[in-house]
C-alpha positions in Angstrom: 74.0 122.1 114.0 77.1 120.4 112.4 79.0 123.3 113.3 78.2 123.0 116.8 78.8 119.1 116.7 82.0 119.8 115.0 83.3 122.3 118.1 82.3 120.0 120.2 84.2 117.0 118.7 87.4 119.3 118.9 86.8 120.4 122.3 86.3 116.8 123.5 89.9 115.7 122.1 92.4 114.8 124.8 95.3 116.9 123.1 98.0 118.3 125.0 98.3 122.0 124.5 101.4 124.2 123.3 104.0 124.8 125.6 105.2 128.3 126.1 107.8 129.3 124.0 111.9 128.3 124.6 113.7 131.8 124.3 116.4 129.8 124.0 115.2 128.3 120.5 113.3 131.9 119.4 116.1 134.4 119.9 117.9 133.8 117.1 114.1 135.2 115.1 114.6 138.4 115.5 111.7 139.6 112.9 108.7 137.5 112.1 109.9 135.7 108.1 108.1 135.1 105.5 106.8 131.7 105.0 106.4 129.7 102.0 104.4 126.4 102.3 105.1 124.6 99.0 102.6 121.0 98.7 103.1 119.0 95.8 100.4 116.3 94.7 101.1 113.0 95.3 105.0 113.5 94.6 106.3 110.0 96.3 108.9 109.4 98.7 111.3 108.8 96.1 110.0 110.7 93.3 113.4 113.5 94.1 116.8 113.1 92.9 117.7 114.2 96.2 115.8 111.5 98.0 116.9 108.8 95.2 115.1 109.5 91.9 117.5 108.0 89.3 115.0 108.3 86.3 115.4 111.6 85.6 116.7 114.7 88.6 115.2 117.8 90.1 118.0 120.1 90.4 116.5 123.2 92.1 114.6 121.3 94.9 117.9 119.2 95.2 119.2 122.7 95.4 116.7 124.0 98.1 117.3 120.0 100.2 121.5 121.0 99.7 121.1 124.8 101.1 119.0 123.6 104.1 117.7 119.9 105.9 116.2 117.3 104.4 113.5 115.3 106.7 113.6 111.4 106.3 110.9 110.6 108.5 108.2 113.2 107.7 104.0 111.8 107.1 101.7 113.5 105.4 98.2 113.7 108.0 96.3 111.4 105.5 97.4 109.0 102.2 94.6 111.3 100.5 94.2 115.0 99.2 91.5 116.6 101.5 92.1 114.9 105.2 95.7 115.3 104.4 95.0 119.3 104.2 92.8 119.0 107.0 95.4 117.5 108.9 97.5 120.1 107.9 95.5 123.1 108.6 93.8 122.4 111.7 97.0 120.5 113.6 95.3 117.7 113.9 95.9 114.0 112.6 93.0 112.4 110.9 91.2 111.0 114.0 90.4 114.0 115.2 90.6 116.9 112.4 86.8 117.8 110.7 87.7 116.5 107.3 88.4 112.7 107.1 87.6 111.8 103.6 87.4 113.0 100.1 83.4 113.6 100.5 82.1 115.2 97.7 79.2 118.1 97.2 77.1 118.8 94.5 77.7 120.2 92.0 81.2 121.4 93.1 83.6 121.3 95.5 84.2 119.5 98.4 83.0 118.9 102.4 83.7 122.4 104.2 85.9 122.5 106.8 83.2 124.2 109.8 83.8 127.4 111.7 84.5 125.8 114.3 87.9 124.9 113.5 90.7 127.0 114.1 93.3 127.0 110.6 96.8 127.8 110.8 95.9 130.1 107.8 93.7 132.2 110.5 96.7 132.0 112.8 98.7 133.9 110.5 96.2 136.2 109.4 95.3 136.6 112.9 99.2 137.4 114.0 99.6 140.0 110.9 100.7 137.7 107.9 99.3 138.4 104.4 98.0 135.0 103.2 97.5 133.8 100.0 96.7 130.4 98.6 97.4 129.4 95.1 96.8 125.7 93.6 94.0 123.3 94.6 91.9 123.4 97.8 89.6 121.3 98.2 88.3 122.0 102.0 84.8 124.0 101.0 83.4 125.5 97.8 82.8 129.1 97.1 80.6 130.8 100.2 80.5 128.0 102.0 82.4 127.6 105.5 85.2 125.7 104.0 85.8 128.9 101.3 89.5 130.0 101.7 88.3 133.6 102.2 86.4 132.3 105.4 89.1 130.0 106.7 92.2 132.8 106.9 93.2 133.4 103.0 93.3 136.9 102.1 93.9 135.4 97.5 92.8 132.8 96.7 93.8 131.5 93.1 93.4 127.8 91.7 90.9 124.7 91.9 88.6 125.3 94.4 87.0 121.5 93.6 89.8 118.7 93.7 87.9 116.4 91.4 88.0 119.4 88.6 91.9 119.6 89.4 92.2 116.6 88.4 92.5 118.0 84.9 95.3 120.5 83.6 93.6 122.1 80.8 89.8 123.1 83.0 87.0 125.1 81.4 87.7 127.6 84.8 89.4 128.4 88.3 88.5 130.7 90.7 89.9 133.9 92.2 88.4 134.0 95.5 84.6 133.9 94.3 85.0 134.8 91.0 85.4 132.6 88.1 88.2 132.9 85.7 87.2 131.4 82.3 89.9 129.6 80.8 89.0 130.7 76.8 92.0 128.7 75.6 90.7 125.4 76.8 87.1 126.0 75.2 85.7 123.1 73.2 88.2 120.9 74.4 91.7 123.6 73.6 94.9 122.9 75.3 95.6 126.7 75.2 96.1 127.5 78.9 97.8 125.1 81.3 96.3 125.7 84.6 99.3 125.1 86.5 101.3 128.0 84.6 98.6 130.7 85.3 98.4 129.8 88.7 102.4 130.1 88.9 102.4 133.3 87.6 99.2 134.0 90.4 101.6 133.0 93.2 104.5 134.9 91.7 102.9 138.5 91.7 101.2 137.9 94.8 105.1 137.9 96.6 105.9 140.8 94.3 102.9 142.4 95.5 103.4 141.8 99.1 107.5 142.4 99.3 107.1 145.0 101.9 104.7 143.1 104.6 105.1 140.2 106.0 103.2 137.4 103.6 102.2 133.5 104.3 102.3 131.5 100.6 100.4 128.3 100.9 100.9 127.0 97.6 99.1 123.6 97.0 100.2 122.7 93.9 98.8 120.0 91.5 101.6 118.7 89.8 102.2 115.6 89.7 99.0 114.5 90.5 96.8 112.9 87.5 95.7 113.2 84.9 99.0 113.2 83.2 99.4 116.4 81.1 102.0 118.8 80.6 103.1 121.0 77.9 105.2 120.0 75.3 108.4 121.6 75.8 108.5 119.3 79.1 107.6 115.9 77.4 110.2 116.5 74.6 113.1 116.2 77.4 111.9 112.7 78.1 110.5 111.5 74.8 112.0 108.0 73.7 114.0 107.8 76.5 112.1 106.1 79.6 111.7 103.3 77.3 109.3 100.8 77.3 106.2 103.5 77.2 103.1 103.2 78.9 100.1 104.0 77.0 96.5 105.0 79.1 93.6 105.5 77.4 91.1 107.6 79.7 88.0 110.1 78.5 88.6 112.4 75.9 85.1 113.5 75.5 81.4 113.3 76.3 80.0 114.7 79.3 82.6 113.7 81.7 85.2 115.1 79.4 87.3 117.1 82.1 84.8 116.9 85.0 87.3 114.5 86.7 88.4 111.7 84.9 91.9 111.5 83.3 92.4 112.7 79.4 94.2 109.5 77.7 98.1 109.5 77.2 100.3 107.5 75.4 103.3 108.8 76.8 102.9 108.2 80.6 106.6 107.9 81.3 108.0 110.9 79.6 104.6 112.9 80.4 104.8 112.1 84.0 108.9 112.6 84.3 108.3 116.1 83.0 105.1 117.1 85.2 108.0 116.5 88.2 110.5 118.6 85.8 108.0 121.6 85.5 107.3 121.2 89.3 110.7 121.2 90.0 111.4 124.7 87.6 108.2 126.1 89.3 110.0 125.7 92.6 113.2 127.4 91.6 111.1 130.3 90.3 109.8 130.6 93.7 113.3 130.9 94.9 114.5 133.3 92.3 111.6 135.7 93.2 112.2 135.4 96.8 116.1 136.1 96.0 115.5 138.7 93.7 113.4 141.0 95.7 116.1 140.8 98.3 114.1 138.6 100.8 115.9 134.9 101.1 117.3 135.2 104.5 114.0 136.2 106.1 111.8 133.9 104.2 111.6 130.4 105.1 110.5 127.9 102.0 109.3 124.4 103.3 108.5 122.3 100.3 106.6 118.3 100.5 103.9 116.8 99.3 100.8 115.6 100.2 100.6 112.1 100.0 102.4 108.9 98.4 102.6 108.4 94.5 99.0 107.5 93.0 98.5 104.7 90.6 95.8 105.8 88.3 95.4 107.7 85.1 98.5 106.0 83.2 100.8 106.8 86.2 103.2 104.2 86.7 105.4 104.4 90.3 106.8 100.7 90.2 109.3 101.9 86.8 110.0 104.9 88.5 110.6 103.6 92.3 108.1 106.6 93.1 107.8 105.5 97.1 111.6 104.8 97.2 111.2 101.5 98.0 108.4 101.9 100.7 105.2 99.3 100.5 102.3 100.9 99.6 100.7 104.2 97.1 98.2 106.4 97.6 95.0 105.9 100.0 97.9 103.2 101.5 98.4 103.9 105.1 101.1 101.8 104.7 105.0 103.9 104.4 104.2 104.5 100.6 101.2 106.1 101.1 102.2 108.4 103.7 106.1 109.1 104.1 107.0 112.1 102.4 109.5 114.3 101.7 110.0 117.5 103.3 112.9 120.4 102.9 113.1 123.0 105.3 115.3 126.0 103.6 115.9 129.3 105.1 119.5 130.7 104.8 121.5 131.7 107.6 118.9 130.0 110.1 118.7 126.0 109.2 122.0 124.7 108.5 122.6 123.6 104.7 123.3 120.1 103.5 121.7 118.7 106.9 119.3 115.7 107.2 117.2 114.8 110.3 115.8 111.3 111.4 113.2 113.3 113.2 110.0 111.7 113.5 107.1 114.3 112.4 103.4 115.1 110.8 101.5 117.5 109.0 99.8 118.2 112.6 103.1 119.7 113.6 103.1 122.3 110.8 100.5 124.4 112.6 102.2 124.6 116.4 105.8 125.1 114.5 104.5 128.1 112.6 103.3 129.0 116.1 106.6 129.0 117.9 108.4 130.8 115.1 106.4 133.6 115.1 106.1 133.5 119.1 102.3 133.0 118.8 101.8 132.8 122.5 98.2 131.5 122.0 97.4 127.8 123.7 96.6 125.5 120.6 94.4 122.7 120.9 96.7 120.5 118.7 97.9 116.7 118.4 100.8 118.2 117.4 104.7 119.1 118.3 106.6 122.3 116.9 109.6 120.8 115.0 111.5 124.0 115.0 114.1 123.1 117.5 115.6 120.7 114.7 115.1 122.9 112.0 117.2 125.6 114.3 120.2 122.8 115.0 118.5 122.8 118.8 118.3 118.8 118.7 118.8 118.7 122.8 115.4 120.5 123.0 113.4 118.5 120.7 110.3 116.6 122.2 109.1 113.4 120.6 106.1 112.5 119.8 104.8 109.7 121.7 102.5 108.0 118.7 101.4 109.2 115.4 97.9 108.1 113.9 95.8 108.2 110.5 93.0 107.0 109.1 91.7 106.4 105.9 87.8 106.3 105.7 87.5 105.1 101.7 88.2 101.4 100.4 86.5 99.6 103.5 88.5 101.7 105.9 92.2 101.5 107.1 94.2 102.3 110.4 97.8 103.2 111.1 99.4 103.8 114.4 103.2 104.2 115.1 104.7 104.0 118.4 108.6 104.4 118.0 110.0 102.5 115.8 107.0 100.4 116.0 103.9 100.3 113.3 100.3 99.0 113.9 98.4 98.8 110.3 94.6 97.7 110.2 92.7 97.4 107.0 89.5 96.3 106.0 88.1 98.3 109.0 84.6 98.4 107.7 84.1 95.6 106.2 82.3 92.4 106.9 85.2 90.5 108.2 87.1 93.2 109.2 90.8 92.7 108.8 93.9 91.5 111.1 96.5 94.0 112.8 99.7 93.8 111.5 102.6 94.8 112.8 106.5 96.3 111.7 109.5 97.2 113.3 110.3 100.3 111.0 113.8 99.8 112.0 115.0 96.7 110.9 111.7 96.6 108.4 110.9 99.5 107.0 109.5 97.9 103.5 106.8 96.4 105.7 107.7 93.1 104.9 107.4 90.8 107.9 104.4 90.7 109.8 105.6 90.4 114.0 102.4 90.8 116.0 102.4 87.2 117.0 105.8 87.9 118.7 105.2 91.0 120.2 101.8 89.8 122.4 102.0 92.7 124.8 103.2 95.1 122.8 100.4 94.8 120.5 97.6 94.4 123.0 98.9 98.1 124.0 99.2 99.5 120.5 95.6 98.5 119.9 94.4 100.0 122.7 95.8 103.3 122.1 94.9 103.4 118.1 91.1 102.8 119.2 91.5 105.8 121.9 92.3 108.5 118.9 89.3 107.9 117.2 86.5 110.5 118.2 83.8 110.0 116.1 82.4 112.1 113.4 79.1 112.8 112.6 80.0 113.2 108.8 83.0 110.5 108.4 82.0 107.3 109.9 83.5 104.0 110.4 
């Protein structure tokens, strides 16, 4: 019955379908690539050296941003893990996509994502890719409708339960329904790091699928909490992002590792070299792709899912981790939703470029569509982006509005229209909570409140946030 409800709900949404194909943006793709979709967790705004990091630097994804374009105005679908991948994988934005919230199931895993919704990971399947996803999921456990085997993934490798990912050293992950016991982490060991077995996961999976045509969605964890990494990593920063931070979590009992964070008394060097093994883990991926003699017909995005978090010793204020922006995690606020994003694929996007281009998760899915001439209508809220990403500015559409919601902490709304930005929080609560509203242009800190000045504007704005809100029977406000 939820399934049905569910089709229903996406049939109902007034989305604009796909427009046919420009040849004029497509001809210069003469083979379908390869696609790598790298997702970092909760990586901030400003948490690169190429986007301002001054901490500590990231030299291969500055390497990856200097080889292709760097996107300044990119939102994740959601300022939280599981609607954000919703929003991802069903090109839709977070009014409108199945999975609003981080709802949990017992005793695992997380709210499935139904059958009724179409994924971009069945798109590719569907069009020939091989598909493979390797990190956390978090959109349905194991035989359930959300499983990554029923929603388009061919491998699946990783954390099929985001709360359990929230720990480095687990007692298990998953290769597509069977469990992988992690022996070294037995009785509370530190002998395998999850994110290092899953890295070496991904990297045989492209070694395995050099002669097809492959789709890596690689959702990694790092830097999300609990903050743990191995040594080698910490040393680089030890003693010198002075004054330390010390977080004392669970180290035992019977929520050891069943998601909360282990204590750390290093969060600043621990955290600085979580970003420092991302940032290797990414130029592995690139090495791999090079070596096997595949870089110019493999095309790398790399961003992250969500603003920098705050919990678990984590500390974004000493590092500037949303460059500046108001707002973290679960924020709809910039912080909590501007990302980065780095679009690399030699020979095609144009190194050392940087776009203004307004875009969302939702637009991943109809993107992917047009570069691999997927002729089929998609019901999306979403606009392909590849024009920029191919130098083809003059044939770019813009998007009209862009929307989230966030259905935890009394509920929060976020629409922007331009350069304009309507916030509402404190949707569910008893006194439910003023609009605000920013001119991103001369404001983009969020700073000074204008809806008082802006009468009409703002009578409009509200009007059109409360239209993209189709109910769900799961996710309520």
């Amino acid at each position: 019955m939820r399934s049905i409800v569910f089709a229903l709900v996406l049939l109902s949404v007034g989305c604009a379908k796909q427009k046919p194909n420009d040849d004029a943006v497509t001809q210069k793709v003469a083979k379908k690539p390869n696609i790598i979709y790298i997702l970092a967790d909760d990586l901030g705004y400003g948490d690169l050296s190429s986007y301002g990091q001054v901490k500590f630097q990231t030299p291969h994804i500055d390497q990856l941003a200097a080889g292709g374009m760097m996107f300044t105005q990119h939102y994740s679908g959601a300022p939280v893990c599981a609607p954000a991948r919703s929003s991802l994988l069903t090109g839709l934005h977070t009014g409108h996509t199945p999975i609003r919230g981080n709802k949990q199931i017992e005793p695992e895993g997380q709210y499935p994502l139904p059958d009724s919704a179409y994924t971009l990971t069945e798109m590719m399947k569907k069009a020939g890719y091989v598909t493979g996803a390797f990190g956390k999921w978090g959109l349905g456990f194991i035989d359930s409708e959300g499983d990554p085997n029923n929603q388009g993934i061919d491998t699946f490798y990783g954390y099929n339960c985001q709360r359990l990912a929230h720990n480095y050293y687990p007692e298990y992950v998953w290769s597509n329904q069977e469990k992988i016991v992690l022996t070294g982490n037995a009785e509370g060991g530190i002998g395998d790091y999850a994110p290092a077995i899953i890295h070496e996961k991904a990297l045989e999976f492209l070694e395995q699928n050099k002669d097809t045509t492959f789709f890596l969605f690689y959702p990694l964890t790092l830097p999300h909490a609990e903050l743990a990494v191995e040594e080698a990593y910490t040393e680089k920063f030890r003693d010198k992002l002075l004054p330390e931070k010390n977080y004392k979590g669970v180290d035992d009992g019977p929520n050891f590792r069943k998601g909360p964070y282990g204590s750390q008394k290093e969060s600043h060097a621990v955290f600085a070299g979580m970003v420092i093994r991302l940032d290797d883990i990414v130029g592995e991926i690139v090495k791999k792709v090079n070596d096997l003699g595949l870089s110019n017909e493999t095309i790398i995005i790399f961003t992250s899912d969500n603003g920098p978090h705050v919990e678990g010793g984590a500390d974004p204020d000493y590092f500037n981790s949303n460059g500046g922006l108001r707002g973290y995690k679960r924020d709809v606020y910039e912080g909590g939703i501007r990302v980065p994003m780095i679009v690399y694929w030699p020979e095609h996007v144009a190194p050392k470029t940087t776009t203004d281009h307004v875009s969302a998760f939702w637009d991943v899915m109809p993107t992917l569509a047009e570069l691999i001439d997927n002729k089929e209508q998609l019901h999306t809220d979403g606009i392909s982006f590849l024009p920029t990403v191919l130098g083809k500015k003059d044939q770019q559409q813009e998007h009209k509005f862009l929307y989230w919601e966030f259905h935890e902490q009394k509920g929060r709304l976020a629409l922007r229209q331009g350069d304009w930005k309507l916030v509402q929080y404190n949707v569910n609560a008893a006194k439910v909570g003023e609009f605000e509203l920013y001119n991103l242009k001369t404001d983009p800190q969020e700073k000074n409140n204008v809806i008082d000045q802006q009468p009409d504007l703002s009578k409009q704005m509200i009007a059109l946030m409360k239209e993209q809100h189709v109910p769900s029977p799961v996710f309520k406000f």
